[in-house]
TIPA-734192 format. One record per residue (C-alpha): residue number from 1; x, y negated, z negated. Coordinates in steps of 0.5 Angstrom, whole numbers. Layout:
BEGIN
@seq=NUM | east=X | north=Y | up=Z
...
//
This chain:
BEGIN
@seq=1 | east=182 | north=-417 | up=-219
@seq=2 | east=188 | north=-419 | up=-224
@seq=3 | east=194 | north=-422 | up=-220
@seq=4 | east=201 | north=-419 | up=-223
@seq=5 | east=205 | north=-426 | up=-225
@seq=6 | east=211 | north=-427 | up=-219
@seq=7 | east=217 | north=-428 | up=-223
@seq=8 | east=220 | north=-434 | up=-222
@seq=9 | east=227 | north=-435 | up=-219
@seq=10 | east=232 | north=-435 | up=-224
@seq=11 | east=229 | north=-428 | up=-227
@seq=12 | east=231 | north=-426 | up=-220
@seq=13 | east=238 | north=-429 | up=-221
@seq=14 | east=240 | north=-426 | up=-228
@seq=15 | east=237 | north=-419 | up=-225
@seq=16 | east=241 | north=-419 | up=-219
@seq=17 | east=247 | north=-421 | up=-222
@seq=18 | east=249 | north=-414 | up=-225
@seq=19 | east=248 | north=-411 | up=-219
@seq=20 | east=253 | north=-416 | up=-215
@seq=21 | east=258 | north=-415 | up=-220
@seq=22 | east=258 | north=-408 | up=-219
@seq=23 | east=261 | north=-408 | up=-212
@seq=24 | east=266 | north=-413 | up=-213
@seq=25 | east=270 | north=-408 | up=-218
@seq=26 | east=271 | north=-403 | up=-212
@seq=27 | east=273 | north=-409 | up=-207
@seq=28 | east=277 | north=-412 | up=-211
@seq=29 | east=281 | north=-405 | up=-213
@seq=30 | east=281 | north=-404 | up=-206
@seq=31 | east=284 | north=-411 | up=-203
@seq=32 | east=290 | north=-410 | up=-208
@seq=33 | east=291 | north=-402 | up=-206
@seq=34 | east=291 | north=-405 | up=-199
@seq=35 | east=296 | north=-411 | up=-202
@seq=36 | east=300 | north=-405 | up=-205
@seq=37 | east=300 | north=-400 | up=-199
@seq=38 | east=302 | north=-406 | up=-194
@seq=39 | east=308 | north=-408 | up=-199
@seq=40 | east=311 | north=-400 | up=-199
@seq=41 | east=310 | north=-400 | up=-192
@seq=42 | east=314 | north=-406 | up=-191
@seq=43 | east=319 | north=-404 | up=-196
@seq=44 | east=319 | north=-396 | up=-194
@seq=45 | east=320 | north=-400 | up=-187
@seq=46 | east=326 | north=-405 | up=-188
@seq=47 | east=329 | north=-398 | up=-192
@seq=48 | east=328 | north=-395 | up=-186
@seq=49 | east=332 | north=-400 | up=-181
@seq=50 | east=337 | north=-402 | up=-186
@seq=51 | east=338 | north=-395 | up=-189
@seq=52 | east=344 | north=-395 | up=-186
@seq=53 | east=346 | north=-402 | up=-190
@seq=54 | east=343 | north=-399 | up=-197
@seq=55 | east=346 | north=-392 | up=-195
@seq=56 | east=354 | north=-396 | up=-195
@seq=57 | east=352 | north=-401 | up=-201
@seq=58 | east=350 | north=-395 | up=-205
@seq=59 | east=357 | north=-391 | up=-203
@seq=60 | east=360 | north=-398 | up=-205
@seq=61 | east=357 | north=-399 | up=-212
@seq=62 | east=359 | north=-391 | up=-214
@seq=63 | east=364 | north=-387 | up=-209
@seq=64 | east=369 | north=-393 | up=-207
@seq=65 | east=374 | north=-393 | up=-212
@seq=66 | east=374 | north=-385 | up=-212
@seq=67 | east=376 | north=-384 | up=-205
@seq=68 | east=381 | north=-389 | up=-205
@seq=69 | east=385 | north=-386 | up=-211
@seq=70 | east=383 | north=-380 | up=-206
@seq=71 | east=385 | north=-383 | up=-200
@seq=72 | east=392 | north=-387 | up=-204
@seq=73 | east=394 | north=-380 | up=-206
@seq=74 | east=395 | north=-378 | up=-198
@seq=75 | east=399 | north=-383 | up=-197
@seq=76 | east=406 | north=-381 | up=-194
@seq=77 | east=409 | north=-387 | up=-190
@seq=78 | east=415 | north=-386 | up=-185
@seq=79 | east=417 | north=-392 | up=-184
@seq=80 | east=412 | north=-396 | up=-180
@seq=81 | east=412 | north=-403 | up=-182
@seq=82 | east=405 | north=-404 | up=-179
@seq=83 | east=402 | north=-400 | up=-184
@seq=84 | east=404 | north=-404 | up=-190
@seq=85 | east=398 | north=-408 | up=-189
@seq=86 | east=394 | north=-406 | up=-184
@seq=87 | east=387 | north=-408 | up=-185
@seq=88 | east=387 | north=-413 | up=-181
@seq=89 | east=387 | north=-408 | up=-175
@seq=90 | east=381 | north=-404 | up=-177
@seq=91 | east=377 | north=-407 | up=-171
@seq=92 | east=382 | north=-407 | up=-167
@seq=93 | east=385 | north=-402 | up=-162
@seq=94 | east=390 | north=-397 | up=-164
@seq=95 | east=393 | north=-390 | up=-165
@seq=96 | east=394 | north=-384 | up=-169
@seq=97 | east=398 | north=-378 | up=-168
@seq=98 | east=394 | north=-372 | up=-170
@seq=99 | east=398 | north=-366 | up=-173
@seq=100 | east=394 | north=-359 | up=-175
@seq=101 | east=399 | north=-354 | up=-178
@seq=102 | east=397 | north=-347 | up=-179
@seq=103 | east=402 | north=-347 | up=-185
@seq=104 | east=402 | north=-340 | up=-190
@seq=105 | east=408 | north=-338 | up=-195
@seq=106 | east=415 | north=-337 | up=-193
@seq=107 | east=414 | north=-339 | up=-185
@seq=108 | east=416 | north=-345 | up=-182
@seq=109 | east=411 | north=-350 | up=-181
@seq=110 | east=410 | north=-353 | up=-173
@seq=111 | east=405 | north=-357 | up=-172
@seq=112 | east=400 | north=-352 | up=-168
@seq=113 | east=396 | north=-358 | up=-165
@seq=114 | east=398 | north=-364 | up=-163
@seq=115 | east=393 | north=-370 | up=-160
@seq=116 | east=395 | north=-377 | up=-160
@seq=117 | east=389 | north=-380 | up=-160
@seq=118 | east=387 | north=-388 | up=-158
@seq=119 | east=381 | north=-391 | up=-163
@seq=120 | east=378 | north=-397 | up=-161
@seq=121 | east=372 | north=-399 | up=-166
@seq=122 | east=370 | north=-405 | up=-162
@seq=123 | east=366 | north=-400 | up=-156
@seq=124 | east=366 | north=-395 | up=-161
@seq=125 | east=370 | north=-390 | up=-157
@seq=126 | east=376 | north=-385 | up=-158
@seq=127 | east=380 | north=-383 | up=-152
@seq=128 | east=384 | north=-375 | up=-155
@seq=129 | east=390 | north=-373 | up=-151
@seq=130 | east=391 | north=-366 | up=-152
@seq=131 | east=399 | north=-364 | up=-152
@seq=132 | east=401 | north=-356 | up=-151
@seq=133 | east=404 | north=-354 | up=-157
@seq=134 | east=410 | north=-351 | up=-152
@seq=135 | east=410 | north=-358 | up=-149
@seq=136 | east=418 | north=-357 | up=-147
@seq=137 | east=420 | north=-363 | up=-147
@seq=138 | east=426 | north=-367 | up=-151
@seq=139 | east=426 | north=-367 | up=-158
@seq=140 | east=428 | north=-373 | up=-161
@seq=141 | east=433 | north=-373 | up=-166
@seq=142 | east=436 | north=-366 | up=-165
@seq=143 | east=438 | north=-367 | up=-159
@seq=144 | east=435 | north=-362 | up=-155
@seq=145 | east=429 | north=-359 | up=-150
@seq=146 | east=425 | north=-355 | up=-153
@seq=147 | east=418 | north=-354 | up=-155
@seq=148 | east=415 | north=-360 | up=-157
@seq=149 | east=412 | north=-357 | up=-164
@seq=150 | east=419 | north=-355 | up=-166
@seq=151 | east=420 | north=-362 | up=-167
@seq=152 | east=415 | north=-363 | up=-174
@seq=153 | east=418 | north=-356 | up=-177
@seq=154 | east=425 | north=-359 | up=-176
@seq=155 | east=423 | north=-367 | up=-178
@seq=156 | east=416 | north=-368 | up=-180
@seq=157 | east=412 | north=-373 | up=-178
@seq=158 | east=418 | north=-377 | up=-177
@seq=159 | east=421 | north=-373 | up=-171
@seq=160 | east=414 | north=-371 | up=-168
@seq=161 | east=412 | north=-378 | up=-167
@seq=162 | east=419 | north=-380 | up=-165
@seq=163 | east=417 | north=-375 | up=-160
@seq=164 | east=411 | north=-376 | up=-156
@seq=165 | east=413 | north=-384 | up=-157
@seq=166 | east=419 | north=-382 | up=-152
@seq=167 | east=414 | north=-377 | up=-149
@seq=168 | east=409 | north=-382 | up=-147
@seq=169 | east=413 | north=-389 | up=-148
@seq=170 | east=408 | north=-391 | up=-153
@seq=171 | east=408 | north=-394 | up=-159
@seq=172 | east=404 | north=-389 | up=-165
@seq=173 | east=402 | north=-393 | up=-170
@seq=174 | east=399 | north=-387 | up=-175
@seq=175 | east=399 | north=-380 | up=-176
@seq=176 | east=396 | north=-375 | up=-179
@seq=177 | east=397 | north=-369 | up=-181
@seq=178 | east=392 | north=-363 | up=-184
@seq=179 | east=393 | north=-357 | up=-186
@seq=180 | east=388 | north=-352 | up=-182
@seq=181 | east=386 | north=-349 | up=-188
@seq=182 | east=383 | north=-355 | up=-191
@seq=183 | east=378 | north=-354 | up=-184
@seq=184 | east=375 | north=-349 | up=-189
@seq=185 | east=371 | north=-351 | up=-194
@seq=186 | east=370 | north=-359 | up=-190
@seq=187 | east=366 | north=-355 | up=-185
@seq=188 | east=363 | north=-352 | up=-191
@seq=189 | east=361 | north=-358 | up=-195
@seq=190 | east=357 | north=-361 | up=-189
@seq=191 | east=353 | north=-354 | up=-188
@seq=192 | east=357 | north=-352 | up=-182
@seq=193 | east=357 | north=-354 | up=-176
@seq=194 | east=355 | north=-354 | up=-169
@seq=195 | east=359 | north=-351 | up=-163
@seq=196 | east=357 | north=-349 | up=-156
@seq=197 | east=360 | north=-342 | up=-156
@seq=198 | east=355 | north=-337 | up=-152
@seq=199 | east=359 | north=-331 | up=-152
@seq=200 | east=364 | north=-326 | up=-157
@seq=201 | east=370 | north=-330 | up=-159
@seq=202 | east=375 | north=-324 | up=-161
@seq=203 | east=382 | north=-323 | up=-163
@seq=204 | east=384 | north=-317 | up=-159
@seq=205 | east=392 | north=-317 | up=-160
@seq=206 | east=395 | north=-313 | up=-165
@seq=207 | east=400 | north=-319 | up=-166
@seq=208 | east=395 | north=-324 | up=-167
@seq=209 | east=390 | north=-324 | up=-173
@seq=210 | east=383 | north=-321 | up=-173
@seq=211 | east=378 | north=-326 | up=-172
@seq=212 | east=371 | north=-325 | up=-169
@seq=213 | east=365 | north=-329 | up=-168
@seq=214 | east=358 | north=-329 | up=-166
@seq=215 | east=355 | north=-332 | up=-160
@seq=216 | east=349 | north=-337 | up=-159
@seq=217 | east=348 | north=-339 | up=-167
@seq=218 | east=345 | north=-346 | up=-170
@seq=219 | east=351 | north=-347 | up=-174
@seq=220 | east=357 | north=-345 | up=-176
@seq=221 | east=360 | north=-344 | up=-182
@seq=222 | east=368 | north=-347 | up=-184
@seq=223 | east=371 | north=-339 | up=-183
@seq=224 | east=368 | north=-339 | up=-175
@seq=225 | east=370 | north=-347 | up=-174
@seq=226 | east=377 | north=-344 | up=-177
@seq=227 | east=378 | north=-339 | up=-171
@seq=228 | east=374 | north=-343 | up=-166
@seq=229 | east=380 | north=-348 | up=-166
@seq=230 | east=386 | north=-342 | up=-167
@seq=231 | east=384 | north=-337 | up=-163
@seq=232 | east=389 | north=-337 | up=-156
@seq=233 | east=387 | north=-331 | up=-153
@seq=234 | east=384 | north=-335 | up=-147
@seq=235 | east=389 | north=-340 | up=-145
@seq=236 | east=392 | north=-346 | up=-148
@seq=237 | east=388 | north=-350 | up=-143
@seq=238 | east=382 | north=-347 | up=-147
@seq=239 | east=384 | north=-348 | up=-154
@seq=240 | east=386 | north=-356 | up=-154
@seq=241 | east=379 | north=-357 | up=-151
@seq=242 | east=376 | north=-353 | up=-157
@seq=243 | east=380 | north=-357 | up=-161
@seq=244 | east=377 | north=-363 | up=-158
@seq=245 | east=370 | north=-361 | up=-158
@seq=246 | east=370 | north=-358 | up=-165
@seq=247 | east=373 | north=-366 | up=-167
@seq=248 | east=368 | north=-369 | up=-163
@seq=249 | east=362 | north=-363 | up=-168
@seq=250 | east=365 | north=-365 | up=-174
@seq=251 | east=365 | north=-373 | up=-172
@seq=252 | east=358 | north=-372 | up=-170
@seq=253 | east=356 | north=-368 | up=-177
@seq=254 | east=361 | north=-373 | up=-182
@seq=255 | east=357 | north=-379 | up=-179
@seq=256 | east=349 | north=-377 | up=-180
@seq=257 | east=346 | north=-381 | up=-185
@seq=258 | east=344 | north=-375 | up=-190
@seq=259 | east=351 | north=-374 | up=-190
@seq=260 | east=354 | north=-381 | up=-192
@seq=261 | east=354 | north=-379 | up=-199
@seq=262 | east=359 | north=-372 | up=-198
@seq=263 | east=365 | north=-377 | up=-196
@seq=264 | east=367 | north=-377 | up=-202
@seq=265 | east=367 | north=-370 | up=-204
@seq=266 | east=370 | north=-368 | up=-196
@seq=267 | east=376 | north=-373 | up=-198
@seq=268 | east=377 | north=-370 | up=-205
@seq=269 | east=376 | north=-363 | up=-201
@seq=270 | east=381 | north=-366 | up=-195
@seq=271 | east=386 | north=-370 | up=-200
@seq=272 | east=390 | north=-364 | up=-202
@seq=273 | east=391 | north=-361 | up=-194
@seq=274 | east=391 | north=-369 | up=-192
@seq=275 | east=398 | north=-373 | up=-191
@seq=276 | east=397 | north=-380 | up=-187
@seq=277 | east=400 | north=-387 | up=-187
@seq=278 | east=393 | north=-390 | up=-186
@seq=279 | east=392 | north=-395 | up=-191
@seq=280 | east=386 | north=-393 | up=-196
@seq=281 | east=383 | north=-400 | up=-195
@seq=282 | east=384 | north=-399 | up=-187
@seq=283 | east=380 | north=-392 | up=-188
@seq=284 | east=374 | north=-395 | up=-191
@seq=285 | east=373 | north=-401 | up=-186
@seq=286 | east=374 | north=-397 | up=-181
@seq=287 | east=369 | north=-392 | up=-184
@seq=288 | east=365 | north=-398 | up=-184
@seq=289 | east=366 | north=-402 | up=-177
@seq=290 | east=364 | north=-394 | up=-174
@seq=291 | east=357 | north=-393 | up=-179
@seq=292 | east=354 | north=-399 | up=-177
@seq=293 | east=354 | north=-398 | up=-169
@seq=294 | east=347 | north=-394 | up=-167
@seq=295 | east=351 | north=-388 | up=-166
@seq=296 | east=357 | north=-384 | up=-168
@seq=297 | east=363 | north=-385 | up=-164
@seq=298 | east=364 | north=-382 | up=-156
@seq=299 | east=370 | north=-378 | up=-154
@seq=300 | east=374 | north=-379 | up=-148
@seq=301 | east=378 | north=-372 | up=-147
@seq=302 | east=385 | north=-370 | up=-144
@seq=303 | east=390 | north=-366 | up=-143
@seq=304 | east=397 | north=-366 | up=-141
@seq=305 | east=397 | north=-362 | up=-135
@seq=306 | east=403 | north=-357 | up=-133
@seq=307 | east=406 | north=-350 | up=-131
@seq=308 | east=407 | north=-345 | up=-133
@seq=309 | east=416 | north=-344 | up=-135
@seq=310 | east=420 | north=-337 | up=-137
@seq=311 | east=427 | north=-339 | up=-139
@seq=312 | east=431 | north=-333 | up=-141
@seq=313 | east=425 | north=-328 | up=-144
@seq=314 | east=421 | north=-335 | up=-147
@seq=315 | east=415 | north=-337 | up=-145
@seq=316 | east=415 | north=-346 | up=-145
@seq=317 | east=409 | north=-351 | up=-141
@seq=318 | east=412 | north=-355 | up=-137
@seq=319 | east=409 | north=-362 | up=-136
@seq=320 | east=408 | north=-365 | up=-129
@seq=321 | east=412 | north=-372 | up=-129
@seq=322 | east=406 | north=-375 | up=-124
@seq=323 | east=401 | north=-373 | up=-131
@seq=324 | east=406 | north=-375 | up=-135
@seq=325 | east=405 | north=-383 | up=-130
@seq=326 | east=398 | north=-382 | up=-131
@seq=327 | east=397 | north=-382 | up=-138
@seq=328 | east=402 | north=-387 | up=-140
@seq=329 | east=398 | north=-392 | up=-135
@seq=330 | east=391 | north=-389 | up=-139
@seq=331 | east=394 | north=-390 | up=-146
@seq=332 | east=396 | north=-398 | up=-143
@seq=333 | east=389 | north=-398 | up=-141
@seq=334 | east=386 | north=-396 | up=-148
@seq=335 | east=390 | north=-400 | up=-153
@seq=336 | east=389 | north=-405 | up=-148
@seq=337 | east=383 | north=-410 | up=-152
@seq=338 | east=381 | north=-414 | up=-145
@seq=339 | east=379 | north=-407 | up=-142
@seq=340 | east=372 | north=-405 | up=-140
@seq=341 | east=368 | north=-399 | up=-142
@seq=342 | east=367 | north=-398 | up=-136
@seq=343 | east=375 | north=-398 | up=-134
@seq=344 | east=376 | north=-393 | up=-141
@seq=345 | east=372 | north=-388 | up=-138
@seq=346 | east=376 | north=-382 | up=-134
@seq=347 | east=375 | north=-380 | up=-127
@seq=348 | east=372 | north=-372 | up=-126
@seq=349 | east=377 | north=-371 | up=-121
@seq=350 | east=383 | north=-371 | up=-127
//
């Protein structure tokens, strides 16, 4: 029998080569789509840890600017030689009177909250100290006792720190002041917010003006936060603590990631309701120093505690000297940089 010639190895070589080269075009394709997807993945992951440092960078490069014009068109000193150059204190602690006015067309405006506050960047905490509007207490500059908003309706921000200075015996460094209706379209640009309402808020009173709002929502838009810090048919007690809770909802709000790019839409929104002696340049350190902590600021409540007084038919809220004592040692210990966290936090017992 005839034998088939065996073919010899360099045949077999130039037969197998084809073969080999078409399995290495998909392995090189998929060792350099793995190449790339390991090099997505740990930029995807470096954007992810640091997106918090992109996400100032980016507000740096393209929002900056604008929100100090903004912010500079706020800016109403009076007369506090700290506030020239203030930036060298953004880290440091200090406190700012808050003022909220409810003003409308022909009326005096008083200042129908006031909150002086202490802000301490380095443990990422704000202590609110909630004062009554119908405090009764010296008025500073008109030589008389009355209630203490009185004193932003005669004097402006002038006479309402004066005030609560000599109320508490402490020093504020800042104010500000924001008209309520501002609140409105703010709440709104930040898609609302959430409060912990869990039954029918509703004004019933003729005198009062008419508000409702329902219970149990997700979020709630700028009209419901409105009359969620106006509405005063509880207590006084009952309203302060909705202001500071609603403050504290709309920190928490400000500060999530996705909303870092609004700032500059809320401050040109708040600009026109906002008047301040904070310095732009401290607003946007101090903005920076809060963002890049690992969450947003945490509050510490108070409110001045006192009784009920009538003095010839008019109602006023007479505040207890021994709470008067223990919160001018509580502001001490806040603005005090040596204190603790821990010496920060209010006992439940008050």
């Amino acid at each position: 029998m005839e034998q088939t010639p065996r073919p010899d190895l360099d045949s077999l070589s130039s037969l197998r080569r084809p073969r080999k080269q078409k399995h290495s075009e998909p392995t090189s394709k998929l060792k350099w789509l793995g190449i790339s997807l390991a090099l997505v993945l740990l930029v995807g992951g470096l954007g992810y840890v640091f997106r918090k440092e992109l996400a100032w960078m980016a507000f740096q490069m393209f929002f900056a600017k604008d929100v100090k014009h903004t912010l500079d068109q706020s800016y109403k000193p009076v007369g506090n030689p700290d506030a020239a150059d203030p930036v060298a204190k953004a880290t440091r602690p200090f406190s700012l009177l808050l003022l909220g006015v409810d003003q409308r067309k022909n009326e005096i405006t008083r200042s129908d909250t006031m909150i002086y506050s202490v802000i301490r960047p380095d443990l990422n905490k704000i202590l609110l100290v909630s004062i009554p509007r119908d405090t009764y207490t010296e008025i500073i500059g008109r030589d008389v006792t009355s209630r203490i908003n009185s004193a932003y309706a005669h004097g402006g921000a002038k006479m309402a720190i004066d005030t609560v200075e000599h109320l508490f015996q402490h020093a504020v460094d800042y104010y500000a002041t924001i008209n309520f209706y501002g609140l409105i379209d703010i709440v709104d640009a930040l898609d609302g917010v959430k409060l912990p309402i869990n039954k029918v808020i509703e004004n019933k009173q003729s005198h009062h003006i008419p508000l409702r709002i329902e219970p149990n929502k997700p979020i709630y838009d700028g009209t419901d936060a409105l009359n969620y810090v106006r509405y005063r048919e509880d207590s006084d007690f009952n309203r302060t603590a909705r202001q500071r809770i609603f403050l504290s909802s709309l920190m928490d709000r400000v500060f999530e990631l996705k909303n870092i790019t609004k700032i500059p839409e809320l401050i040109q929104i708040g600009g026109s309701n906002l008047t301040m002696d904070l310095n732009s340049d401290f607003i946007l350190n101090l903005v920076e120093t809060l963002m890049f902590n690992d969450s947003p600021p945490s509050f510490e409540n108070y409110m001045l505690k006192g009784s009920d007084l009538i003095i010839r038919g008019d109602y006023y809220y007479e505040p207890h000297q021994s709470d008067i004592n223990y919160i001018q040692t509580l502001i001490g210990n806040w603005l005090d940089e040596e204190t603790t966290l821990q010496e920060l936090m209010i006992p439940t017992a008050h």
